[in-house]
N, C-alpha and C positions, 0 to 999 in steps of 0.2 A: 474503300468503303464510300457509298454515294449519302451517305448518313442518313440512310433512312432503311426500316426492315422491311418494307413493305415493297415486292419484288417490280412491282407495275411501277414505283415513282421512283426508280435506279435514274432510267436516264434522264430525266428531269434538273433531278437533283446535283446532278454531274455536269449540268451544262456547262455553268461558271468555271467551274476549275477546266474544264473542256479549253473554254475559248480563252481562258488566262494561260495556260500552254503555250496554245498556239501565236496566242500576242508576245509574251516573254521570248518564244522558238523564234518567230517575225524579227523582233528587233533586235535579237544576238547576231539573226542573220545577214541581216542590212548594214551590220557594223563589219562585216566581213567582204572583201572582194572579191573571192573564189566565186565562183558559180555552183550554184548547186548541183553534184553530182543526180546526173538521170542513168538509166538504164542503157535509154536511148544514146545518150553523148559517146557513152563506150562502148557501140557496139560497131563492128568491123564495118563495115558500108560493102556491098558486092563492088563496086568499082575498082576497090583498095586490095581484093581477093587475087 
């Protein structure tokens, strides 16, 4: 729920908790050394074929 009924001020209202995600997601991940898995990292390279 974006707390609100009214269908036009969804994303609006959504922002906050949007970017508080994304900042909590950010700094879990910066505490970690792995690198973030890409699509790209794992894929065969034609050289390697």
């Amino acid at each position: 729920s974006a707390g609100t009924d009214r269908h036009e001020l969804t994303s609006w209202k959504s922002f906050p908790s949007i970017f508080k995600f994304f900042a909590e997601a950010s700094e879990a991940r910066s505490g970690s050394q792995k690198p973030a898995l890409t699509r790209r990292s794992h894929r065969i390279k034609h050289e390697e074929l």
